[in-house]
N, C-alpha and C positions, 0 to 999 in steps of 0.2 A: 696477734699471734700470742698465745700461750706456751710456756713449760708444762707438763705432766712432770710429776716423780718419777713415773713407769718407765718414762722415756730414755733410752741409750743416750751414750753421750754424744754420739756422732750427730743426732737425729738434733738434740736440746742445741747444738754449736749452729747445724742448720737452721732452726727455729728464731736463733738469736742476730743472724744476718740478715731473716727474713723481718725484723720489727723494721716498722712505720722509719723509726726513729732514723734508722741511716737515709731516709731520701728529703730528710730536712737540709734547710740550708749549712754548711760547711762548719762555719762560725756558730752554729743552733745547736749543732752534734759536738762540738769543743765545749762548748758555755755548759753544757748537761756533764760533759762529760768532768769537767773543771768542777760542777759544782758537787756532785759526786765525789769525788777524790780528796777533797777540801774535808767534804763530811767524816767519809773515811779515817782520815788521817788526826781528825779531832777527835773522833771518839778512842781512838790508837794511842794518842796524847795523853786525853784525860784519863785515862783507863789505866794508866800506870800511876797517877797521882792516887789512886781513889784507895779511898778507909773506908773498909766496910764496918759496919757499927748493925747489931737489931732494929734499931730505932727505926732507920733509914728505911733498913728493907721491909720492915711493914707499913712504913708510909706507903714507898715506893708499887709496893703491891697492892695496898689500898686503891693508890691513887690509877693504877693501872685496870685495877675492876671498875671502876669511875667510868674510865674510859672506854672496858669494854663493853657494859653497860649503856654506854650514850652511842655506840655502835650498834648495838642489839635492837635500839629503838628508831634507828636509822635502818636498820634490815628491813622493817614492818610497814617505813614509808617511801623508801626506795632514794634512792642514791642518784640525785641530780648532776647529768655531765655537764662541765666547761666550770664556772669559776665561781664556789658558791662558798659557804661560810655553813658549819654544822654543829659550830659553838666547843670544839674540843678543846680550844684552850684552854676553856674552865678548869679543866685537870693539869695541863700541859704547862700551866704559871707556874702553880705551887711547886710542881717537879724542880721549875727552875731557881725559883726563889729558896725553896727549904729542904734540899736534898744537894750531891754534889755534884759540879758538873757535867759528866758521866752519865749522869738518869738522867738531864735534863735534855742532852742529845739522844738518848737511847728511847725516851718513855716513848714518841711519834712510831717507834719499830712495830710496836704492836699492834698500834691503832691502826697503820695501813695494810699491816698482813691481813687482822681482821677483816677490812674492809672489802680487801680482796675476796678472801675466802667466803665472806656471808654475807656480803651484799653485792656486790656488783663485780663484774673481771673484769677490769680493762689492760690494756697491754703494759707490762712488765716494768717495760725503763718509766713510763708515767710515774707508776705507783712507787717505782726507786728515786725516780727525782722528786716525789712529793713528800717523800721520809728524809731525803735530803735538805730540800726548801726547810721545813717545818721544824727538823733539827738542829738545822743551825740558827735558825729564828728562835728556838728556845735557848738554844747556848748561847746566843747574843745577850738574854734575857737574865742569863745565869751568870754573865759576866759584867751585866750594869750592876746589878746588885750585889754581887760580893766584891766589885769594886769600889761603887758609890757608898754602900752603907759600912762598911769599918771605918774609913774616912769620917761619917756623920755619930759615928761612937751605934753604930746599929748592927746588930746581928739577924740571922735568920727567925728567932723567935720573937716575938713584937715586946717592946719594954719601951719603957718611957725613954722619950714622946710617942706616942702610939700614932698620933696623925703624921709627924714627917715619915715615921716606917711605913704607914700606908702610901703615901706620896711617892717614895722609891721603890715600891713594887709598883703603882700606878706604872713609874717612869718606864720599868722594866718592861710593864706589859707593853707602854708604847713601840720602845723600842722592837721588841718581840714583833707587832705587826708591820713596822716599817721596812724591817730587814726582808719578812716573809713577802713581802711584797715587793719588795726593791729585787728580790731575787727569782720570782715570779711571776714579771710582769714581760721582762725579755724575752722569755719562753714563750709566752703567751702572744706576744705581737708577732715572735718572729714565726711559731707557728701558725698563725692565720693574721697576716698584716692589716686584714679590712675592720681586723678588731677595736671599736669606739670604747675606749679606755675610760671615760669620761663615762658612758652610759653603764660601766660594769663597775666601776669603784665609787663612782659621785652624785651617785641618784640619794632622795632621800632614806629610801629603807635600807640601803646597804651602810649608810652613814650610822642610822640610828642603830641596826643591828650588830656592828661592830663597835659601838660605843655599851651595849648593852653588856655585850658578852667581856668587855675588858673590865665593867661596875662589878660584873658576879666574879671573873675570877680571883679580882681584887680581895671581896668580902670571902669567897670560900678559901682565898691563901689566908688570911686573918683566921679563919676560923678552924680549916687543919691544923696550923700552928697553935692552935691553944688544945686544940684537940682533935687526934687522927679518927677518933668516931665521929665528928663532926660529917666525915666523906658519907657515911649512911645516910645523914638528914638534908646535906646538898642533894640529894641526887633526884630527890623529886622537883626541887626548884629548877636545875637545867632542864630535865623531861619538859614543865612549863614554858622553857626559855624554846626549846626546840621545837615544841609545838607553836611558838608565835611564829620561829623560824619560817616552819612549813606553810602557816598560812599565807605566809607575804611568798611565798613560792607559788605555791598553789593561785593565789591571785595574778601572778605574776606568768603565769601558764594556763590561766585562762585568756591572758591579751594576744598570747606568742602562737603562731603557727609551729608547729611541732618538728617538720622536715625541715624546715628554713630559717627559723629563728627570727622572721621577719613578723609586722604584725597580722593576726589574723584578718580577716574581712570585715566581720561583726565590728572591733575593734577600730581597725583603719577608719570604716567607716564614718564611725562616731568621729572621732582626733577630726578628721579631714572636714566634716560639714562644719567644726566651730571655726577651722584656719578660714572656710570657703565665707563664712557668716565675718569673719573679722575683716578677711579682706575688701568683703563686699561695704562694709560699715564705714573703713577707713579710706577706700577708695586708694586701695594699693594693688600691684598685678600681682597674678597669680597662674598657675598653669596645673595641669593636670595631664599623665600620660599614663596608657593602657598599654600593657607587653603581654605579648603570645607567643611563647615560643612555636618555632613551626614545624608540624609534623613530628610534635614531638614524640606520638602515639612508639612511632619507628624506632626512637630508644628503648622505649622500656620491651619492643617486641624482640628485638636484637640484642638486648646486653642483660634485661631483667629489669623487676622493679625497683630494686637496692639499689643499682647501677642509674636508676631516672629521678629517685630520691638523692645522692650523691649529685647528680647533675643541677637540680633544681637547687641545691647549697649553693654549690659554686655560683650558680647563678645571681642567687642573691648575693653574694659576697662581692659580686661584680660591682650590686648598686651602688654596695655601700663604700666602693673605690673611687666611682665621679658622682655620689653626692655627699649635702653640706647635712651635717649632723641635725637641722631641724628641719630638714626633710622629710617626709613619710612613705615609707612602704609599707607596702602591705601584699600579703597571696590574695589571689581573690579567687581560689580554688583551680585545681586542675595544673595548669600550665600556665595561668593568666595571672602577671601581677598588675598594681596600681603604684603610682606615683604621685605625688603630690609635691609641687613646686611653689610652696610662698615667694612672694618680691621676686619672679619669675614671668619677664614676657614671653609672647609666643616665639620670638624668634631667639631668645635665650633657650628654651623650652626644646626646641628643634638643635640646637646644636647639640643640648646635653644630651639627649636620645640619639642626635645620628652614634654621637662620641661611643653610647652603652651600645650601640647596635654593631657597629662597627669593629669594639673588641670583641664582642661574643663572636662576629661571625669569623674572626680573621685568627682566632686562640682556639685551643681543645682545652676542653672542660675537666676540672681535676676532681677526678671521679675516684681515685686510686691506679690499683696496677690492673691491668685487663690481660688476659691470656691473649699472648705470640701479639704483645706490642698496642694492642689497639687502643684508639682515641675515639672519643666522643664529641664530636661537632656539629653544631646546630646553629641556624638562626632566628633571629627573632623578626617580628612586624608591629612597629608601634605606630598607635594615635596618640596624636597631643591635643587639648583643646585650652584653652586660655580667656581672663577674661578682660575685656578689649576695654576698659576704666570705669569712669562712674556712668557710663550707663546701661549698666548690667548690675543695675541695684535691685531687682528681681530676682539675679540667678543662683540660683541652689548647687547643692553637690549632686544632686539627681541629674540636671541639668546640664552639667560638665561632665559627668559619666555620661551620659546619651551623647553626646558630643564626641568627646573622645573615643566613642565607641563607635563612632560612623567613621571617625577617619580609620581606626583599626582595620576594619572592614576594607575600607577605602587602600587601604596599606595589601592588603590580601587580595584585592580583586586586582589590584597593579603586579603581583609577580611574587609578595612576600619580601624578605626580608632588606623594608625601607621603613622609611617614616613617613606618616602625612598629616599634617597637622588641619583642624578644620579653622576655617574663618568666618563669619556667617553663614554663608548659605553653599559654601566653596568649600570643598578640599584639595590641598596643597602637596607639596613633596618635596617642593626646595626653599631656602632661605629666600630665596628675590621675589617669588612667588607671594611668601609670607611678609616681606618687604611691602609688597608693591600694593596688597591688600591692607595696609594700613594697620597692622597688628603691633606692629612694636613703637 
């Protein structure tokens, strides 16, 4: 939900009860509201310290077309949702290191109004707690360094030693990402708890990316302080920086299934035949399960397709609540995903599927808000197939997919929403079953 300008005030008050934001949890709407308030009141604080001087404010504007600038070429490639990196600190250090407090929590103001306005809308409190997040992560920034460096006989303008001034803006910039992250990472788990924090902050490109982007802002504070036209001749090096940005996105969205965030098919695919080839190598178990949601068709005829795309998230979010982070998912088009279970027996295999079958069928799906109340529930039908030790040194991922795909089947011709796991030449339906056939 948006504000218009045009809007009455009675209508913008309604507007503001309707955001997302109050049906978070209790403590999610305090932490937002806390970290809001904190910002507020610091830019209140330093705002009465502040000496305005020339200098300042053509840096301060310099460094603020920097920024609108590195927005402008974010319009043209479009503005990825959930939790990414667009390189703006490269403006957003120097504000902190060589301007006064004040700009260093203010400079973020404009760079998210922009964002709003010409690239992307999303809802309101977001975009206020992400000026929040970002501002006080620069005013952390702005108070290592005019703490630390008087102390080391350093001021804002580089003077001998020139390497330990580069070293406390370094530190600065550390600081700067740790705070931004210490402060947005709560919000992010407690907005969607199945979030793997591990796979969004500690993968290699997001390591390297954020190492990158902390070298340039380092070099372009070094280099507005010697000279504020220096922000001209930066500004094609970030475009460069941003476009490496984009490409590890762009690669990074060709693996990802777009509705679910899960991996795509093409993708899974691949990942799964080398786990199916290592397990077969090392003579370790392995499992494999096929899900279908059932009759799914009836959602999207009954609520719409936004409302079956919504449903198919949650779904996925389910997986990623009872599985182990080197597990694989993947969509496999439609309403069908895949599973893949390394160091996984058949009769492991079967528990953890009844476990996902069992919450989808017995929870309503968090789809949003539905006119006069309504829920969305649905059940699923999975096959599991497994492979039974070393002598399934023949079998491929093809082979565990045709497998798992007859118990599926096997699962739908019994009533729908169970599990049936195949065995040789048998398919199954309960643990003693899968006992009794020698699977585990």
């Amino acid at each position: 939900m948006y504000l218009s300008p045009g809007q009455p005030m009675r209508e913008r008050l309604r507007a503001v009860r309707r955001w997302p934001a109050w049906g978070y949890q209790r403590w999610l709407v305090a932490y937002i509201v806390v970290v809001v308030t904190v910002y507020g009141v610091a830019i209140a604080v330093t705002g009465t310290m502040m000496s305005l001087s020339v200098h300042e404010l053509i840096l301060f504007g310099g460094l603020l077309l920097g920024s609108a600038g590195t927005v402008e070429l974010t319009r043209r490639s479009g503005e990825n949702a959930g939790f990414t990196s667009h390189i703006y600190g490269v403006w957003e250090l120097p504000a902190a290191i060589l301007l006064s407090p004040v700009f260093a929590l203010t400079v973020p103001i404009l760079r998210v109004t922009l964002c709003q306005l010409r690239v992307r809308r999303l809802p309101i409190h977001r975009r206020v707690f992400s000026a929040a997040v970002i501002g006080l992560s620069c005013g952390t920034a702005s108070l290592v360094f005019h703490t630390v460096g008087p102390g080391l006989g350093l001021s804002p303008t580089p003077g001998f030693p020139g390497s330990l001034w580069m070293l406390v803006v370094a530190l600065a910039g550390i600081s700067q990402w740790a705070v931004n992250l210490g402060l947005l990472l709560p919000a992010v788990k407690g907005s969607d708890p199945t979030t793997r924090l591990r796979e969004l902050l500690l993968t290699r490109e997001v390591v390297q990316n954020d190492v990158a982007e902390l070298c340039v802002a380092v070099l372009v504070t070094l280099a507005v302080a010697i000279s504020a036209l220096t922000i001209v001749f930066a500004l094609p090096f970030v475009t460069l920086l941003q476009r490496s940005l984009r490409h590890n996105q762009l690669v990074n969205a060709s693996r990802i299934d777009s509705k679910t965030g899960l991996l795509n098919a093409g993708t899974w695919e691949r990942e799964a035949a080398a786990e199916v080839a290592r397990a077969v190598r090392t003579r370790t178990p392995l499992a494999l399960a096929l899900v279908d949601i059932d009759h799914f068709k009836i959602v999207n005829d009954t609520f719409g397709h936004l409302v079956g795309d919504r449903a198919l998230r949650s779904i996925a979010r389910t997986f990623r609540i009872f599985l182990r982070e080197y597990d694989l998912v993947g969509r496999f088009g439609g309403e069908e995903f895949a599973l893949l279970l390394p160091h996984t027996m058949a009769l492991d295999a079967y528990g953890i599927a009844e476990r996902i079958r069992n919450h989808i069928a017995s929870s309503a799906l968090d789809v949003g808000n539905l006119p006069e109340g309504g829920q969305v529930r649905v059940t699923v039908s999975m096959g599991v197939a497994a492979l039974g030790g070393p002598w399934d040194s023949g079998t491929q991922i093809t082979d565990l997919l045709a497998a798992a795909d007859r118990a599926l089947y096997g699962a739908k011709r019994a009533g729908r929403d169970q599990v049936c796991v195949v065995t040789d030449n048998a398919v199954v339906s309960s643990p003693a079953e899968v006992g009794r056939l020698g699977q585990v």
